[in-house]
Backbone as numpy.savetxt, mean C-alpha at the origin, in Angstrom:
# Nx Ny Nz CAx CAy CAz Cx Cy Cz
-10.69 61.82 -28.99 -9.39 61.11 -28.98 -9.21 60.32 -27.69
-9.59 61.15 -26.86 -9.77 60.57 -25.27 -10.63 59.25 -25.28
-11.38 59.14 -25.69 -12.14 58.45 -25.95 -11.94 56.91 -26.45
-10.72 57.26 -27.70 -10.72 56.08 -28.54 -9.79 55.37 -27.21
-9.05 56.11 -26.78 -7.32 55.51 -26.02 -8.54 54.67 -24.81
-9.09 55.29 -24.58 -10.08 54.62 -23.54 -10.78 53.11 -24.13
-11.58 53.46 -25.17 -11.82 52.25 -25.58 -11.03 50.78 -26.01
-9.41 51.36 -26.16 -8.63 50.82 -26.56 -8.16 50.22 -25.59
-8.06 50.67 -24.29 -7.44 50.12 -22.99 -8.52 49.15 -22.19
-9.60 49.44 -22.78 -10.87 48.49 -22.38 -11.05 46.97 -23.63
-10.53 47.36 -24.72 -10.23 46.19 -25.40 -9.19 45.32 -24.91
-8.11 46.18 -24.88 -6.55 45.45 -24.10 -6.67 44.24 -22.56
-7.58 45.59 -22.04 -8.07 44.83 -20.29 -9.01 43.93 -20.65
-9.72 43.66 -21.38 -10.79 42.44 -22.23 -10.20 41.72 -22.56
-8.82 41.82 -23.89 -8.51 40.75 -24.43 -7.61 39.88 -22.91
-6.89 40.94 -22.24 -6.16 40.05 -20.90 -6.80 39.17 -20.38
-7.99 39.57 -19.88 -8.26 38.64 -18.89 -9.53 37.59 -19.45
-9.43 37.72 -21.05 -9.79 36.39 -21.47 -8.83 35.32 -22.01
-7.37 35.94 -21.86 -5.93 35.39 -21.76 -6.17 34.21 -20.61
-6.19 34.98 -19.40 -6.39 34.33 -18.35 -7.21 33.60 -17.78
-8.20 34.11 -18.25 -9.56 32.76 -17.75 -8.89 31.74 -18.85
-8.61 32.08 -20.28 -8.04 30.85 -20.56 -6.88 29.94 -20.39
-6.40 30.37 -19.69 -5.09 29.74 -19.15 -5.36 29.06 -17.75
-6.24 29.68 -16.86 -7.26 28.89 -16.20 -7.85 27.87 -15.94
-8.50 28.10 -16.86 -9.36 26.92 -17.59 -8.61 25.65 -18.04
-7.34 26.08 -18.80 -6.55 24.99 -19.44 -5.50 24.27 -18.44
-5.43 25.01 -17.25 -4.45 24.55 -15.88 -5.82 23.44 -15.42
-6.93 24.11 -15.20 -8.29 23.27 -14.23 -8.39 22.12 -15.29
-8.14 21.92 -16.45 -8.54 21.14 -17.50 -7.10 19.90 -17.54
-5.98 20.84 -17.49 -4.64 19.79 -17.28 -5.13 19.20 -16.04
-4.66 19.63 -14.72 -5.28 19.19 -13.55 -5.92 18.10 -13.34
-7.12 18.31 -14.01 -8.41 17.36 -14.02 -7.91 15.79 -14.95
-7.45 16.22 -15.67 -6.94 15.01 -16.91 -6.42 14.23 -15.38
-4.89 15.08 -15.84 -3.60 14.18 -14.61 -3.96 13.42 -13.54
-5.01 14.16 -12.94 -5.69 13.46 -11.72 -6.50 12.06 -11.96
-7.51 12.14 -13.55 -8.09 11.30 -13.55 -7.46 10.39 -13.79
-6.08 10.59 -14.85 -5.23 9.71 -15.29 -4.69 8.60 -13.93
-3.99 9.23 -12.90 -3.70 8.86 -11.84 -4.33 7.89 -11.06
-6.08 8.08 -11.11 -7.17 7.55 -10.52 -7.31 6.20 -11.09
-7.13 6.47 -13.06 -7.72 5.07 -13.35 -6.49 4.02 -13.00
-5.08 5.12 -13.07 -4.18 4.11 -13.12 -4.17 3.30 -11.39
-4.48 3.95 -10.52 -4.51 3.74 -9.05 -5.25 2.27 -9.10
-6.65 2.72 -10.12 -7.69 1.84 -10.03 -7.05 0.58 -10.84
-6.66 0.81 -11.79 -6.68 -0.24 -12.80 -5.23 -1.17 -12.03
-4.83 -0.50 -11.03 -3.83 -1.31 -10.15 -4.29 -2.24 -8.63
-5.42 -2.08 -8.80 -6.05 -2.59 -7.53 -5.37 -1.67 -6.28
-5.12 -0.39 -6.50 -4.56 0.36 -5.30 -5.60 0.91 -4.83
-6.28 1.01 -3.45 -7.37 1.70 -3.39 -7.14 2.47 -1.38
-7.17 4.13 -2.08 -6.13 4.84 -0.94 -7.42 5.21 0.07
-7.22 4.96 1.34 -8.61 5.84 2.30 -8.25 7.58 2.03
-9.60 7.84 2.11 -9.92 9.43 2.26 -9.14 10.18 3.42
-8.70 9.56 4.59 -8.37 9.71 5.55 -7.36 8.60 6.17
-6.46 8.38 6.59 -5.41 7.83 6.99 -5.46 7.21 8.33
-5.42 5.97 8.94 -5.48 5.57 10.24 -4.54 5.11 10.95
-4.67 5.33 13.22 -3.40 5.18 13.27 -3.49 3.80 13.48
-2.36 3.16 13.17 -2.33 2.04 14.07 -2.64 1.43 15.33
-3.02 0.61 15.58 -3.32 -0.04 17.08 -1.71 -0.27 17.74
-1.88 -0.15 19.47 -0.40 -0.43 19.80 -0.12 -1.86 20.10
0.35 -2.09 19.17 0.53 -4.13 19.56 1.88 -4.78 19.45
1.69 -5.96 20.28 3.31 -5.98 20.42 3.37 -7.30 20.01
4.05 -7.76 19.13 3.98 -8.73 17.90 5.73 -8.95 18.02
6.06 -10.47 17.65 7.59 -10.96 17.51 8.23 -10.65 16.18
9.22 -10.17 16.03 9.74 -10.11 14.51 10.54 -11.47 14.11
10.44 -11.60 12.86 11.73 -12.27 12.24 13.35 -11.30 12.53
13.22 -10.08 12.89 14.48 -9.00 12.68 13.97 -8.39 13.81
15.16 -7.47 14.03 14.50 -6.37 15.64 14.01 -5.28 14.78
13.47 -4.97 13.95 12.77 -4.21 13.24 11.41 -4.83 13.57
10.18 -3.65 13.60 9.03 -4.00 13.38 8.18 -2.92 13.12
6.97 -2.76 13.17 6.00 -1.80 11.97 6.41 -0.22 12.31
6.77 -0.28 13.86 6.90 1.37 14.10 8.21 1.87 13.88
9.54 0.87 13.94 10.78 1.00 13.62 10.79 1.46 12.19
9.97 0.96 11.62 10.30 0.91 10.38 9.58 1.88 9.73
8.74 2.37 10.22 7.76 3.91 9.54 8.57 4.92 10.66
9.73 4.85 11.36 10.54 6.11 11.69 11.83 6.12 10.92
12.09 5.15 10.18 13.20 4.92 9.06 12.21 5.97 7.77
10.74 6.18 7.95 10.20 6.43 6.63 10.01 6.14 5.48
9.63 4.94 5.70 9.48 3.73 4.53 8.36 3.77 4.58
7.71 2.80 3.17 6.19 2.46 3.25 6.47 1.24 3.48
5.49 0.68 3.66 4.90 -1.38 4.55 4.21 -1.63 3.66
4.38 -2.55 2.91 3.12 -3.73 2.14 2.94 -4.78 3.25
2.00 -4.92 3.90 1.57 -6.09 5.18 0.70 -7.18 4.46
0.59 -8.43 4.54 0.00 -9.19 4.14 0.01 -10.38 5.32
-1.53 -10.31 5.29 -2.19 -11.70 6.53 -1.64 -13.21 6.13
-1.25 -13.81 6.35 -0.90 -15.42 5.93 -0.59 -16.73 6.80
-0.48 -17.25 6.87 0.42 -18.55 7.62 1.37 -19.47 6.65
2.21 -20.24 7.52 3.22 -20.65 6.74 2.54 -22.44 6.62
1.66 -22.96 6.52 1.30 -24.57 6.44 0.05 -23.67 5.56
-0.46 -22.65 4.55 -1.35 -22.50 3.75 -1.01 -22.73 2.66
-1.69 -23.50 2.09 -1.67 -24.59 1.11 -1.67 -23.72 -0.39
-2.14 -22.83 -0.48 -2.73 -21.84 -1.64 -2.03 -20.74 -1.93
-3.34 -19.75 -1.50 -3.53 -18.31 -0.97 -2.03 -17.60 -1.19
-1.42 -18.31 0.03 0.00 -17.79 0.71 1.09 -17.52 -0.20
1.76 -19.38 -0.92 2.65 -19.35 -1.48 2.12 -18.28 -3.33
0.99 -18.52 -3.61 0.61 -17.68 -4.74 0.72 -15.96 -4.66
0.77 -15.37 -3.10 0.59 -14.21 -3.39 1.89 -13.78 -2.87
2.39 -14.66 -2.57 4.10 -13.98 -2.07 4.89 -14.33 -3.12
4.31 -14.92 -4.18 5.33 -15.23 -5.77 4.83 -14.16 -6.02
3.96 -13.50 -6.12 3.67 -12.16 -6.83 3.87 -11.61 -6.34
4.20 -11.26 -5.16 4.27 -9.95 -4.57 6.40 -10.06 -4.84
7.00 -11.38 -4.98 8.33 -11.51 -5.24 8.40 -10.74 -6.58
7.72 -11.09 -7.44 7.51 -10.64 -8.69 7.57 -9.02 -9.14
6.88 -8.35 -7.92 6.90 -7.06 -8.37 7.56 -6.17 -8.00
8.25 -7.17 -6.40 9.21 -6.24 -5.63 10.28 -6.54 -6.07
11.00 -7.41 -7.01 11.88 -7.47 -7.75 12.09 -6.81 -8.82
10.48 -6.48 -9.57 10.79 -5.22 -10.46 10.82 -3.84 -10.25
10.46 -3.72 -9.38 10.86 -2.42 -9.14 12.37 -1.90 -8.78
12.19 -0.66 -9.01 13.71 0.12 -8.88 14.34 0.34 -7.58
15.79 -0.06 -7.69 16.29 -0.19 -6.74 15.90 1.14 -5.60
15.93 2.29 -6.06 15.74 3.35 -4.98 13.92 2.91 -4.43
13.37 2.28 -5.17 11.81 2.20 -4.90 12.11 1.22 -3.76
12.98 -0.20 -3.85 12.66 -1.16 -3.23 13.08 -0.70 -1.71
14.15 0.41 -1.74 14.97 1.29 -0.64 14.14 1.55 0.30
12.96 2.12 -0.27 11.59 2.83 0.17 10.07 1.92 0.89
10.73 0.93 0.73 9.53 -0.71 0.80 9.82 -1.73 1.84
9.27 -1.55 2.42 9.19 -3.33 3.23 8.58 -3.69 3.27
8.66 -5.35 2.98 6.95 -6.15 3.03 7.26 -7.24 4.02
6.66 -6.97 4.95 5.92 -8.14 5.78 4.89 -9.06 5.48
4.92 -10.20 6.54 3.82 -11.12 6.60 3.60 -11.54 7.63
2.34 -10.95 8.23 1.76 -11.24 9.78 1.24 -12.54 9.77
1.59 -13.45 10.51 1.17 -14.70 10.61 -0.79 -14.55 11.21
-1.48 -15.41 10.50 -2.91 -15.50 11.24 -2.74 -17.16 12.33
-1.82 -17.92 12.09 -1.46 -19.10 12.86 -0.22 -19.15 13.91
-0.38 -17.97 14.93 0.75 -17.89 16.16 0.91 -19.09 16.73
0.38 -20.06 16.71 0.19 -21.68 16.80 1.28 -22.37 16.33
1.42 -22.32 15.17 2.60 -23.02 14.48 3.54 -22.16 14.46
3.34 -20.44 14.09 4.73 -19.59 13.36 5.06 -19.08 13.96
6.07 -19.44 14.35 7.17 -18.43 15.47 7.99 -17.84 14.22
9.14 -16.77 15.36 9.52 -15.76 14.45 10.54 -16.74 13.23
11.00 -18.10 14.06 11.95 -18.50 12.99 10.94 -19.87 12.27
10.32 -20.01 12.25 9.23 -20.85 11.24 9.08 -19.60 10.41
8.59 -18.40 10.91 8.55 -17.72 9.74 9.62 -17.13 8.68
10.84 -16.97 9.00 11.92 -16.47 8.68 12.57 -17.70 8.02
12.20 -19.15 7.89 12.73 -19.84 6.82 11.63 -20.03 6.05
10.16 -19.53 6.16 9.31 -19.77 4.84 9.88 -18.64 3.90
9.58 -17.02 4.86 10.33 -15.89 3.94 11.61 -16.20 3.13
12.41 -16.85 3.50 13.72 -16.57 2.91 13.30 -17.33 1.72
12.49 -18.60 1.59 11.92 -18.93 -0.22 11.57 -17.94 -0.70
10.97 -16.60 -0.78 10.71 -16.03 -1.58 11.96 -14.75 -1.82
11.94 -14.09 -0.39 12.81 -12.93 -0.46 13.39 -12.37 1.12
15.16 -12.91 0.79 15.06 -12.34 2.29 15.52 -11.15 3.09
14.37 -10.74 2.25 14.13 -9.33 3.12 12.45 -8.89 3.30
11.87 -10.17 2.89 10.77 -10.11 3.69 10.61 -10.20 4.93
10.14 -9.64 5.89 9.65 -9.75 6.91 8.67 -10.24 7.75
8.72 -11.23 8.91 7.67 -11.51 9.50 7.31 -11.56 10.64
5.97 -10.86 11.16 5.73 -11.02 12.77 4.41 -12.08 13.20
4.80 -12.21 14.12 4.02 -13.66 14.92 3.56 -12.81 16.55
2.83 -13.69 16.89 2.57 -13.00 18.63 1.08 -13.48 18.85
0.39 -12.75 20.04 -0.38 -12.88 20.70 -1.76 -13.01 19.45
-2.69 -13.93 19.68 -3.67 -13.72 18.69 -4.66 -12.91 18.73
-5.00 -12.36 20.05 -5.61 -11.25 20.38 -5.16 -10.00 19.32
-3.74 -9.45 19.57 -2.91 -8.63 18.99 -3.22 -8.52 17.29
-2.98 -10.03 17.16 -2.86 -9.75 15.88 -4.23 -9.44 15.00
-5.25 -9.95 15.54 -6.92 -9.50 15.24 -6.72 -8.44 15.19
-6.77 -7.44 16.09 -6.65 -6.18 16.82 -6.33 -5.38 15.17
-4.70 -5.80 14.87 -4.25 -5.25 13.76 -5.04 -5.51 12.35
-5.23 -6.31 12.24 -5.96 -7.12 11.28 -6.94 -6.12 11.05
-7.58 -5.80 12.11 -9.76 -5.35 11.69 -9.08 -3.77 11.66
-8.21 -3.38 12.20 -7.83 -2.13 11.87 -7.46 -1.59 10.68
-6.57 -2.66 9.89 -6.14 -2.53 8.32 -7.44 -3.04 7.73
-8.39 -3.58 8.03 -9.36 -3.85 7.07 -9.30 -5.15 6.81
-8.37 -6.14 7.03 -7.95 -7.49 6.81 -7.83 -8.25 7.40
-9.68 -8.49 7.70 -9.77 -9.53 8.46 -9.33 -11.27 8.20
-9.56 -11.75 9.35 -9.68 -13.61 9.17 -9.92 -14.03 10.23
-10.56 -15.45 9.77 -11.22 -16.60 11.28 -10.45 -17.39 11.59
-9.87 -17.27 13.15 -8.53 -18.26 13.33 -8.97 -19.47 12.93
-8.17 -20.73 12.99 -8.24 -22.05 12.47 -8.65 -23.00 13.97
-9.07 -23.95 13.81 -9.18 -24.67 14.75 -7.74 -25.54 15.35
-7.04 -24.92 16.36 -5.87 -25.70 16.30 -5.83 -26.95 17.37
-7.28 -27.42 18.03 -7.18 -28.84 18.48 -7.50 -29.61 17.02
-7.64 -29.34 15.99 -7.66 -30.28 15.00 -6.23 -30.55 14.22
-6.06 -31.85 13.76 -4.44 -31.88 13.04 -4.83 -31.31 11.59
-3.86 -30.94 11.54 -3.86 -29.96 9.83 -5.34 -29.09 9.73
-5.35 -27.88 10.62 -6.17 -27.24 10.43 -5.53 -26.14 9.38
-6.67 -25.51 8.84 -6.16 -24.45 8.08 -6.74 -22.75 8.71
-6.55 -21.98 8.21 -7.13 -20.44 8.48 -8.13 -19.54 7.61
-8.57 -19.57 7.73 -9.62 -18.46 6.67 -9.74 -17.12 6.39
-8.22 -16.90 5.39 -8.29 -15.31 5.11 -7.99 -14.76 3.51
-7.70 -13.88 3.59 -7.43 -13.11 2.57 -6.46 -13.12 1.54
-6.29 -12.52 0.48 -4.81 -12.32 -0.06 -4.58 -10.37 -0.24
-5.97 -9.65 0.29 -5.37 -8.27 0.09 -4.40 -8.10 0.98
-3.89 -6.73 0.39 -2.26 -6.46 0.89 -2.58 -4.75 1.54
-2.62 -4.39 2.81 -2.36 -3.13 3.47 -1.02 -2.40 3.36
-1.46 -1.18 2.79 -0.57 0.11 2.64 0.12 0.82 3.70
0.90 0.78 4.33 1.02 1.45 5.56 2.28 2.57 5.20
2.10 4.10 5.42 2.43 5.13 4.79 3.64 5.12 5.59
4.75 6.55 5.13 6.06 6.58 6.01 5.98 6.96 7.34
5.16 7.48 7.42 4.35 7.86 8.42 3.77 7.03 9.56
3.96 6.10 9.23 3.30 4.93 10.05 1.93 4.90 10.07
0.69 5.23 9.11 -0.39 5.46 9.40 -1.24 4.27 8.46
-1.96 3.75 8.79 -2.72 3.30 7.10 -3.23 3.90 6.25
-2.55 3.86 5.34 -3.14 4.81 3.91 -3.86 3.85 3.06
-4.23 2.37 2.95 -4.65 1.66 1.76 -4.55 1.10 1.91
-4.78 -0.03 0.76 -4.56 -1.53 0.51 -4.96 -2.01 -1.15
-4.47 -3.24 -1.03 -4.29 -3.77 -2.82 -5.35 -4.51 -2.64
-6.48 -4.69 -3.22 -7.16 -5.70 -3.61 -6.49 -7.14 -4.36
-6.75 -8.05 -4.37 -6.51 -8.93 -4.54 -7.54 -9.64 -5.54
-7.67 -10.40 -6.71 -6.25 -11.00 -7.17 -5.03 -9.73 -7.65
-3.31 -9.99 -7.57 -3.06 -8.86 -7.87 -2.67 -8.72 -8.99
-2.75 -7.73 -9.45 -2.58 -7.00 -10.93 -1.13 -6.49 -10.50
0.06 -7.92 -11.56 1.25 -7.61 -11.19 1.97 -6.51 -12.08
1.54 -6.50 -13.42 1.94 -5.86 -14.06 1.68 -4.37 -13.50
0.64 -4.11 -13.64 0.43 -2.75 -12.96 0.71 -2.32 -11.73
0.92 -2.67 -10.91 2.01 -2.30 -9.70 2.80 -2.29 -9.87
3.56 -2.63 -10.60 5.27 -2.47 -11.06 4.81 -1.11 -11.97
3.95 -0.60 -12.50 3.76 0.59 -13.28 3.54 1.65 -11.90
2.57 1.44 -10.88 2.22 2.21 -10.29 2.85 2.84 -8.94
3.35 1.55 -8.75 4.19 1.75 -7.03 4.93 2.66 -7.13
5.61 2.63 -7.79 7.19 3.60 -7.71 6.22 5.51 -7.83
5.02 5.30 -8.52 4.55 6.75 -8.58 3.98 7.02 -7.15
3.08 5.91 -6.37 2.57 6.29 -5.67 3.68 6.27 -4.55
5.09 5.78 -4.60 5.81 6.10 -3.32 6.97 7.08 -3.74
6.67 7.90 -4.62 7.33 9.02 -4.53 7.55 9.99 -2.93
């Protein structure tokens, strides 16, 4: 009789903890989905996050506002930064309609959470108020800093977003850069950047998750 109650409590303790490995399994299996889900959506947004987070360089750059990158990651906001000049013919006015585009769709508590700048690569021409009447065409509460060109390299190769200044003894020179866009966390740290061309639709899907 002893016996059976024994075998019976060894079935019970069997069937449990194949309860649990399966419940396990089905958490490591949810998990794994959600994450990948997250990944393609990250991906399929041109969001692409470093493994590791970097600090900023200390540089001292002019604002359009007395706000600037460190003011504004102790408010605890995230930074969309984007390299540009205000006489670029292209590049510039195309990626600040999109970037108008998406920071307009997003939700008001998201946009709460956001500031986007535009670091001038032409300290030559853009002072803080050359820049502050190109911004106000798109959105004005974009932001822009200008300064030393040393400085602004400095920042530049640190976010990953580089460019070759322009020749400015020539008339109507231009600049040679980018349209990706650097992530800069509440934290003030670099967490990322958008590849470029941007995928507007999907940042209006993704932002608001990734700045939870």
């Amino acid at each position: 009789m002893g016996s059976i109650k024994l075998h019976r409590h060894l079935q019970t303790w069997a069937l449990t903890g194949v309860v649990i490995l399966l419940l396990v399994l089905s958490g490591l299996l949810g998990w794994q989905w959600w994450s990948g889900a997250q990944e393609r959506g990250l991906r399929e947004a041109g969001i692409v996050l470093l493994s590791h987070s970097r600090e900023l360089p200390k540089v001292t750059l002019l604002s359009t506002t007395d706000a600037d990158l460190a003011s504004v990651a102790e408010m605890g906001r995230w930074q969309l930064v984007f390299f540009g000049y205000t006489y670029c013919p292209d590049i510039c006015p195309t990626t600040l309609a999109e970037v108008r585009r998406i920071y307009s769709a997003l939700p008001q508590d998201v946009r709460d959470r956001l500031q986007v700048w535009m670091v001038s690569v032409d300290p030559e021409r853009d002072t803080p108020q050359q820049l502050r009447a190109y911004l106000d065409f798109f959105d004005p509460s974009f932001q822009g800093l200008s300064g030393e060109l040393a400085d602004i390299q400095n920042l530049s190769q640190v976010l990953g977003i580089p460019f070759i200044p322009g020749d400015s003894s020539q008339p109507g020179y231009t600049v040679d850069h980018g349209a990706n866009l650097a992530l800069i966390g509440p934290d003030g740290r670099h967490r990322g950047f958008i590849r470029a061309p941007l995928r507007v639709d999907a940042l209006i899907k993704q932002l608001p998750l990734l700045l939870e």
